[in-house]
C-alpha positions in Angstrom: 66.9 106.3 13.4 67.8 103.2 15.5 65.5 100.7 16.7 66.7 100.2 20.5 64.8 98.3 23.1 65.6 99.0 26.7 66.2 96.3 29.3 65.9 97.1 33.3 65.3 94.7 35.6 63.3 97.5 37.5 63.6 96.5 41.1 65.3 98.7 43.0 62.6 101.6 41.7 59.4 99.6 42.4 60.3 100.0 46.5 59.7 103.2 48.1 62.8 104.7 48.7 66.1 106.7 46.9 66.0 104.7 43.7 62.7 105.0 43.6 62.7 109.2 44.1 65.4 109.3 41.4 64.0 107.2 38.7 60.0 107.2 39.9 59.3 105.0 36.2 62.4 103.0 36.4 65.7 103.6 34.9 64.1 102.2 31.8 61.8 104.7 31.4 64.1 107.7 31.6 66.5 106.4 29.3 63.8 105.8 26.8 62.8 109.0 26.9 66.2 110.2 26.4 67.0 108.2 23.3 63.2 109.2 22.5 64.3 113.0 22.5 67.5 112.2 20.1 65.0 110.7 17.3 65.4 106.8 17.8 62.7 104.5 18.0 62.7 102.8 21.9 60.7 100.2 23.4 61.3 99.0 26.9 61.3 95.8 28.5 61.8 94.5 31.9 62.5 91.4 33.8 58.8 90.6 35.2 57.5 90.1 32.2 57.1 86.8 30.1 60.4 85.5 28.8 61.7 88.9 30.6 60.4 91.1 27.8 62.8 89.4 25.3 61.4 87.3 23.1 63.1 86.5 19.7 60.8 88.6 18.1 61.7 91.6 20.3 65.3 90.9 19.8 64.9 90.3 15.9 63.3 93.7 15.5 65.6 95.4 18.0 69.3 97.1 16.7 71.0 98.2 19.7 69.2 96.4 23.4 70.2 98.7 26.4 70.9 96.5 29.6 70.7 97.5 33.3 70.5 95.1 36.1 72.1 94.6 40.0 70.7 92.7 42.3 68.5 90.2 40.0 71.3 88.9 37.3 70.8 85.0 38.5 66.8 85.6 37.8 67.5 85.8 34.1 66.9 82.4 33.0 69.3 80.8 31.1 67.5 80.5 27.6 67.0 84.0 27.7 70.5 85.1 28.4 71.9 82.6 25.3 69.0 84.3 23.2 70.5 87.5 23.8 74.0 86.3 23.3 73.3 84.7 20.0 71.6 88.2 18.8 74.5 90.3 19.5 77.1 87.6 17.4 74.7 88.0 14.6 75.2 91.7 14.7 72.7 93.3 17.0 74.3 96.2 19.1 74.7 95.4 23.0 75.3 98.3 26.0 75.6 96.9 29.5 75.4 99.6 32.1 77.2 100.0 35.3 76.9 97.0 37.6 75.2 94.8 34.8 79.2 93.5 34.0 77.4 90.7 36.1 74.7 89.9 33.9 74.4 86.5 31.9 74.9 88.0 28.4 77.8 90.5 29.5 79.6 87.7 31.1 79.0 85.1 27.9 80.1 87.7 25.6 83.5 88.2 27.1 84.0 84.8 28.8 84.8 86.2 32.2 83.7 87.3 35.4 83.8 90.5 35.6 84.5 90.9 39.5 85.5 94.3 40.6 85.6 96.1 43.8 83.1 98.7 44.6 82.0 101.0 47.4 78.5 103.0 46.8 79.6 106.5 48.8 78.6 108.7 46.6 81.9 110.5 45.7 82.6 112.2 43.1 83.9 110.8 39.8 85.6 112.6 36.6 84.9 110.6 33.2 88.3 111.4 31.0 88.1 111.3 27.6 90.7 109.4 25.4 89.5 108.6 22.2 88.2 112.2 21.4 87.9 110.7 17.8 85.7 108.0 18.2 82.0 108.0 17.1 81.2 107.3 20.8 83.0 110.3 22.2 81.3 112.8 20.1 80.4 116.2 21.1 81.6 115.3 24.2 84.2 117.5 26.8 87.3 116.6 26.7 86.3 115.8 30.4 82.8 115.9 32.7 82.3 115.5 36.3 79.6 113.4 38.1 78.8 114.7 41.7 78.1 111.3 43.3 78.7 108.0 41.9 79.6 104.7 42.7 83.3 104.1 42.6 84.1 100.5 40.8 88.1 99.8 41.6 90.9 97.7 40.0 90.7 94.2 39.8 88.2 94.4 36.9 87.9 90.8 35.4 87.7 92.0 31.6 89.2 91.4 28.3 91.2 94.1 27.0 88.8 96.5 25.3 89.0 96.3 21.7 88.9 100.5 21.9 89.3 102.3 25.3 87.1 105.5 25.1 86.7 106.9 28.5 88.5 106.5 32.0 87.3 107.4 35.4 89.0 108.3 38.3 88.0 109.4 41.4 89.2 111.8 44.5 91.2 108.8 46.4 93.4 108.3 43.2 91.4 105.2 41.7 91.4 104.9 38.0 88.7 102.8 36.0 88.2 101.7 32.7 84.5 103.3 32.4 84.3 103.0 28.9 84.9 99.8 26.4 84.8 98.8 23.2 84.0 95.0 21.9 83.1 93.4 18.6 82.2 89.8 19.8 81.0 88.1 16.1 79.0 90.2 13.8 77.8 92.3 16.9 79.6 95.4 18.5 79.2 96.0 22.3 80.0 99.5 24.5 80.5 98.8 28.3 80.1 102.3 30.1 80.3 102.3 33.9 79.2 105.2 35.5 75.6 104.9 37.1 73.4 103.4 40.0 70.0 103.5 40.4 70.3 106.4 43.4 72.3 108.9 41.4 71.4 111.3 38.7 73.9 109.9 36.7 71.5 109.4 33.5 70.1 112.7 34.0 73.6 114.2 33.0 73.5 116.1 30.0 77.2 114.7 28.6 75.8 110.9 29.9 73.0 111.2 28.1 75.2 112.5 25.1 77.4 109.3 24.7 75.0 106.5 25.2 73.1 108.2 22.3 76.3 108.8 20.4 76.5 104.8 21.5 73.2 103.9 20.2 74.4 104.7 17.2 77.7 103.2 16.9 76.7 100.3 17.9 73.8 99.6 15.8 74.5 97.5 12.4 74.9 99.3 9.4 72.6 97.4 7.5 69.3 95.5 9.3 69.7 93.0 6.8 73.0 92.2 7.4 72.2 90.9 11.1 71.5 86.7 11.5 68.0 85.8 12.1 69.2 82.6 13.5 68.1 83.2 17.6 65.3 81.3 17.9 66.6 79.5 21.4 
């Protein structure tokens, strides 16, 4: 059982609309329930609340923080983000999702800037695996398809993933790095980029397979292990 909290910065879903008819509780909410259903302890947080749901107690008591935000990344004050940054180098697990490659942490962590190019059409995209022995990759198809999705494009301003686990491509011939591997310090981190707040992306039965299998990779193998030292 892993102790996970859940980050959104829930404002596409607030407005009446697609995101909203998709994810009526916010993303949040249906990946807690997810994670709920494999047996791991979730709380949520979001990025109206004080100190955006994070406080250092949150993040002390939290394994493996879940992170998905778009159009609000600059909102995230600054103390917050270096709170988050210092939990993950102490050894707490750390899995940006889809466009958050902009958000503080993410972009701390891996001392870029993660521009890409991106059209929101909702084409189709295939998610290759290619690490079919990684924890991550688990019980998964060797390959599974996603009906409509947001196509990210070359050009991605990332390290080199420590471990490569799943590639995208799409019907035009584009080929992404969708899923990627980091150990920045004590902590480990798993970039996967398939989702968007009007798709069903995280309703997909082999999606919701690997951020659990994630979960789990990505938490520290021992709580104790993890620095106590974010008090920012």
């Amino acid at each position: 059982m892993v102790a996970v909290t859940v980050w959104n910065e829930n404002q596409h879903e607030r407005a009446t609309g697609p995101a909203n008819a998709m994810y009526p509780d916010g993303i949040h909410t249906a990946l807690a329930e997810m994670l709920v259903s494999h047996g791991h302890t979730v709380q949520t947080a979001t990025l109206d609340e004080p100190e955006h749901g994070l406080t250092a107690d949150v993040l002390a008591e939290t394994d493996v923080l879940l992170w998905w935000g778009d159009v609000a990344h600059d909102a995230v004050t600054d103390t917050v983000a270096a709170r988050v940054e210092q939990a993950v180098r102490g050894g707490m697990g750390f899995i940006p999702l889809h466009s958050s490659y902009e958000s503080k942490p993410f972009e701390s962590l891996m001392g870029t800037s993660g521009v890409l190019r991106w059209r929101e059409e909702g084409e189709r995209e295939r998610v290759w695996v290619v690490e079919a022995d990684h924890p991550i990759t688990d019980g998964l198809p060797e390959e599974f398809e996603l009906e409509r999705a947001e196509i990210y494009g070359q050009g991605f301003d990332l390290p080199q993933p420590d471990t490569l686990v799943t590639v995208s491509w799409c019907d035009d011939g584009t080929v992404f790095p969708s899923g990627c591997c980091y150990h920045p310090g004590d902590g480990r981190v798993f970039y996967f980029q398939p989702g968007h707040e009007t798709f069903p992306v995280y309703h997909h039965p082999a999606v919701q397979q690997l951020l659990h299998n994630a979960v789990e990779w990505a938490a520290p193998t021992c709580r104790t292990e993890r620095s106590r030292g974010a008090q920012l």
